[in-house]
Wavefront OBJ file of the C-alpha trace (Angstrom):
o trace
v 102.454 98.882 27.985
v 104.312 97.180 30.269
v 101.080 94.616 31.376
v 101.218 94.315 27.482
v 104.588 93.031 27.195
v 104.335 90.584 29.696
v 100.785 89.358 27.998
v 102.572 89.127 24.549
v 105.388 87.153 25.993
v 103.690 84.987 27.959
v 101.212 83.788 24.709
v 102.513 84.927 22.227
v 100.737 82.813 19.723
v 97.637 84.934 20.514
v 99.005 88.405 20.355
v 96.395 89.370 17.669
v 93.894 88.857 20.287
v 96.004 90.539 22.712
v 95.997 93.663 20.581
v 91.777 93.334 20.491
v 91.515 93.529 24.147
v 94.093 96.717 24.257
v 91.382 98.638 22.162
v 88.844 97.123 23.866
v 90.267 98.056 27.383
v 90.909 101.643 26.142
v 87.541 102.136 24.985
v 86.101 101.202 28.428
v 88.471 103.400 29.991
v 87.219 106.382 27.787
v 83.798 105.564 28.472
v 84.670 105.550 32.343
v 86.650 108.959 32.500
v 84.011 110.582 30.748
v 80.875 108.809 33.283
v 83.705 110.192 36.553
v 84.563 113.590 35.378
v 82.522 116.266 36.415
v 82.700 118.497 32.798
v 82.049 122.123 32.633
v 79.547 123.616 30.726
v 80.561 125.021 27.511
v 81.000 128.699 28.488
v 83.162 128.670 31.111
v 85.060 125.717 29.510
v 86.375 129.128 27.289
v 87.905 126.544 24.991
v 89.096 129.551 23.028
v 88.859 129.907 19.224
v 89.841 127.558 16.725
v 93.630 127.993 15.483
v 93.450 129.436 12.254
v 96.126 130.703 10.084
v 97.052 133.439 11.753
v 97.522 131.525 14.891
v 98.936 128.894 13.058
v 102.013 131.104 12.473
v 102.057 131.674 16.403
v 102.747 127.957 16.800
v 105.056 127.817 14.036
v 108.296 127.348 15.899
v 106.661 124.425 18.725
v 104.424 123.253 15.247
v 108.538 122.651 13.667
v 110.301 121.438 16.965
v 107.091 118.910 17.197
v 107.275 117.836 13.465
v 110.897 117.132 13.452
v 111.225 115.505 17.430
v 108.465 112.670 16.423
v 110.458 112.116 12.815
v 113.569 111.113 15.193
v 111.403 109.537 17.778
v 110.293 106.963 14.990
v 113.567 105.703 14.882
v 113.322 103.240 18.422
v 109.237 102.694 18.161
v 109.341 101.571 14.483
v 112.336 99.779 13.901
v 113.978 99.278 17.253
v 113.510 95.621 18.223
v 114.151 94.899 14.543
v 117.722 96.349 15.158
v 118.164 94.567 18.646
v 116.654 91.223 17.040
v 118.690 91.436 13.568
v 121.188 93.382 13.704
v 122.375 92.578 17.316
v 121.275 89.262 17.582
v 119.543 89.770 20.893
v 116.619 86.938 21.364
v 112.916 87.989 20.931
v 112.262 87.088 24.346
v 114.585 89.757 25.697
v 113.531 92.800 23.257
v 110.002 91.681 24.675
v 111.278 92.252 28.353
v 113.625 95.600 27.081
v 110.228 97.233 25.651
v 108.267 96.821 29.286
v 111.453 98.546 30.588
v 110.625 101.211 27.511
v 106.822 101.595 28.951
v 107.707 101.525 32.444
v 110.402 104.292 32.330
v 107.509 106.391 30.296
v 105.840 106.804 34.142
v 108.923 108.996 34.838
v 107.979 111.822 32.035
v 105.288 112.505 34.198
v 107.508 114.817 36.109
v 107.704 117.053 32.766
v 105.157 119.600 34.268
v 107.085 119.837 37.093
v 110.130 120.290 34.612
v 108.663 123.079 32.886
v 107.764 124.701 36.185
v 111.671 124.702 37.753
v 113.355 125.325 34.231
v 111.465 126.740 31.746
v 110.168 125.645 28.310
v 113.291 126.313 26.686
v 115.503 123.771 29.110
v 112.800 121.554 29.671
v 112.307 121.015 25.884
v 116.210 120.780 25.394
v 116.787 118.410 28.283
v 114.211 115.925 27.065
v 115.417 115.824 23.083
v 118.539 115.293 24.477
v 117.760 112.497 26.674
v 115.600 110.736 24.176
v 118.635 111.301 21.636
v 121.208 109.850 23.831
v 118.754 106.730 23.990
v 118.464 106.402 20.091
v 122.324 106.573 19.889
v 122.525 103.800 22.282
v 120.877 101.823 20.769
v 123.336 102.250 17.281
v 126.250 102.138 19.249
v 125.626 98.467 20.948
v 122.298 96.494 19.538
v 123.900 93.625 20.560
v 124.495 94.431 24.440
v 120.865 94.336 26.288
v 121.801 96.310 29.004
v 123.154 99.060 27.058
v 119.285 98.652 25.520
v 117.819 98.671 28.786
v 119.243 102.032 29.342
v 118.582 103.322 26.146
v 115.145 102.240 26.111
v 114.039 104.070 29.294
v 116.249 107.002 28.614
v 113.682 106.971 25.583
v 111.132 105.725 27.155
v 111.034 108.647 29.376
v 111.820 111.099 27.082
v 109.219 110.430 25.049
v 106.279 111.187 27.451
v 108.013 114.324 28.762
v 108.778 116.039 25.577
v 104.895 115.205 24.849
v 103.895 116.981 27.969
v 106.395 119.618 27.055
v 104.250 120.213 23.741
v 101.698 120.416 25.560
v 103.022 123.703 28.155
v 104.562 125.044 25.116
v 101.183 125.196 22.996
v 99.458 126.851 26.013
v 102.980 129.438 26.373
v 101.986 130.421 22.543
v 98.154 130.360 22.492
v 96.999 131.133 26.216
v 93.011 131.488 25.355
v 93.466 128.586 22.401
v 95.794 125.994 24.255
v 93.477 122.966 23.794
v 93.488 123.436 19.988
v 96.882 124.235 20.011
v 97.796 120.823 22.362
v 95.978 119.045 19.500
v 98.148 121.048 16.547
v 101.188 120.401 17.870
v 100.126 116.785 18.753
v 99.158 116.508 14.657
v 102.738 117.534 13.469
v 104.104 115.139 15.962
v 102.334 112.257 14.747
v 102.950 113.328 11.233
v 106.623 113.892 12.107
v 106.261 110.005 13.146
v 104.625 109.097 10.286
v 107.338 110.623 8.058
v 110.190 109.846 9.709
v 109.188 105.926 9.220
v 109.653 105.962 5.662
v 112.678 108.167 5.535
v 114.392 106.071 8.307
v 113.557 102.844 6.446
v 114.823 103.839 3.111
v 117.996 105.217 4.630
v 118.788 102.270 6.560
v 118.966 100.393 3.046
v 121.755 102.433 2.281
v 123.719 102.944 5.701
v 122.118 100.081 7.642
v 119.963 100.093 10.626
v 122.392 101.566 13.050
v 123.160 104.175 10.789
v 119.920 105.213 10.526
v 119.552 105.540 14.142
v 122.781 107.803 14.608
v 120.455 109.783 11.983
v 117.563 109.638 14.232
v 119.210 110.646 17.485
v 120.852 113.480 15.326
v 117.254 114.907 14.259
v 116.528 114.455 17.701
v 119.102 116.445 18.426
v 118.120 118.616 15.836
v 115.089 119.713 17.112
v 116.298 121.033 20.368
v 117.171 124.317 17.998
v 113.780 125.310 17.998
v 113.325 125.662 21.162
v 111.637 129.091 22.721
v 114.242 131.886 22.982
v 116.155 132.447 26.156
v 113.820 135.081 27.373
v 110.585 133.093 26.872
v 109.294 130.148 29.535
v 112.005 131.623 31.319
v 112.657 129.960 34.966
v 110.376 131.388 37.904
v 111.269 131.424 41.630
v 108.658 129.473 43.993
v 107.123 132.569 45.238
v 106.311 133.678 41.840
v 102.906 132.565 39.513
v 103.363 131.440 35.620
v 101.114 133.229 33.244
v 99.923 129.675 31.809
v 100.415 126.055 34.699
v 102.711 123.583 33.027
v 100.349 119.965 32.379
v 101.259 117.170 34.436
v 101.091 114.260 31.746
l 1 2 3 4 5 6 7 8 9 10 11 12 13 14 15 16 17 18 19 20 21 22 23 24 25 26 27 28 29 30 31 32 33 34 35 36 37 38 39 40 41 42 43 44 45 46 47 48 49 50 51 52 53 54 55 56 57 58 59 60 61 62 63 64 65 66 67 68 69 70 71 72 73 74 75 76 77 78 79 80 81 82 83 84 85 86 87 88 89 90 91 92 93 94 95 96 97 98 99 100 101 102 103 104 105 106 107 108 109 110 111 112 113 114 115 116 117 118 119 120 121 122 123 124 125 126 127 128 129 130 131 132 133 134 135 136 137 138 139 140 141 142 143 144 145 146 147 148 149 150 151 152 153 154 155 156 157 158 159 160 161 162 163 164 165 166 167 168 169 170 171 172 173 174 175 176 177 178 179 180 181 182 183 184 185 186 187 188 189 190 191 192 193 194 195 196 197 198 199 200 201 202 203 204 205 206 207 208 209 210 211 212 213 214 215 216 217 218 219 220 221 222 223 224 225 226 227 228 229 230 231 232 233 234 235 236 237 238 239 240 241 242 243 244 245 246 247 248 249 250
């Protein structure tokens, strides 16, 4: 993200190109993770059953907190350099520059398996919705100062990537034998969350304005942090002790 900011900025006349060689690039990284892994055989893969509907209902509370976190996280990736740009006047050159800081920060949720690991799903999962709120409301509170952005953006930025990974612990906390199909469910209200949240932050911001809409967003961010595991579950664990199910490091 950050390479692709720079690219962008430094031509920007050909970002459609640009944009070609990012799929292109990702394809032939695909192609050479899957000719470098070593892949089990389908057996002791135990990929686990598909989730159905009754464990669908299993994942119901991560399946809401998932839906409702990527409707507030749609706030800063769909309309937040038009609310730097327009509504705070900062030049396009700059929101360029603030969105590398956004990608670069997103190396730091990396550390959400380690997160999980030291506080449990249920902090872990709060801490990051509030982080990545914080960010949003930022963002509403001064579009017009750039290094109030900056530390929005990689309060965000990192956020974003951990409560992801966090999604991903919590699907495997719920559905042990079925966590890659439960990674992926989670992954699909997410995105649909996103999805959603795009059109109902866009026609709300015709009625309160862009920064409004984004004191909205951080709000359903915060929002989401109620559906978090209970206080017994994903509880914390000393060093000496295992976890039932390893937290991912993203």
């Amino acid at each position: 993200m950050v390479v692709g900011g720079l690219l962008v900025l430094t031509v920007p006349e050909a970002w459609r190109w640009c944009w070609a060689g990012f799929a292109l690039a990702a394809l032939l990284t695909m192609w050479w993770a899957d000719r470098s892994a070593r892949w089990p055989s389908a057996a002791p893969l135990a990929l686990g059953r598909p989730v159905g509907p009754r464990r669908l209902r299993a994942l119901c509370r991560p399946l809401v907190a998932a839906v409702v976190a990527g409707a507030g996280c749609a706030g800063v990736w769909t309309f937040g350099r038009d609310l730097l740009a327009v509504e705070g006047g900062v030049p396009t050159r700059v929101t360029g520059l603030l969105w590398c800081v956004l990608g670069g920060a997103g190396l730091l949720g990396g550390i959400s398996g380690v997160l999980v690991g030291r506080i449990g799903l249920r902090a872990a999962w709060g801490a990051t919705v509030v982080v990545a709120a914080a960010g949003t409301a930022g963002l509403a509170v001064a579009p017009d100062d750039a290094r109030v952005a900056a530390v929005g953006l990689a309060c965000f930025g990192a956020a974003f990537v951990a409560l992801s990974g966090v999604l991903i612990a919590w699907g495997a906390h719920r559905e042990p034998d079925s966590a890659p199909a439960a990674a992926a469910t989670l992954f699909i209200g997410f995105t649909v969350g996103q999805a959603a949240g795009s059109v109902l932050l866009g026609s709300l911001a015709g009625w309160v304005g862009m920064p409004g809409a984004f004191a909205v967003a951080a709000g359903v961010l915060l929002a989401s942090g109620a559906a978090a595991e209970p206080r017994t579950a994903g509880a914390h664990r000393g060093p000496g002790e295992r976890p039932g199910v390893p937290a991912p490091m993203v």
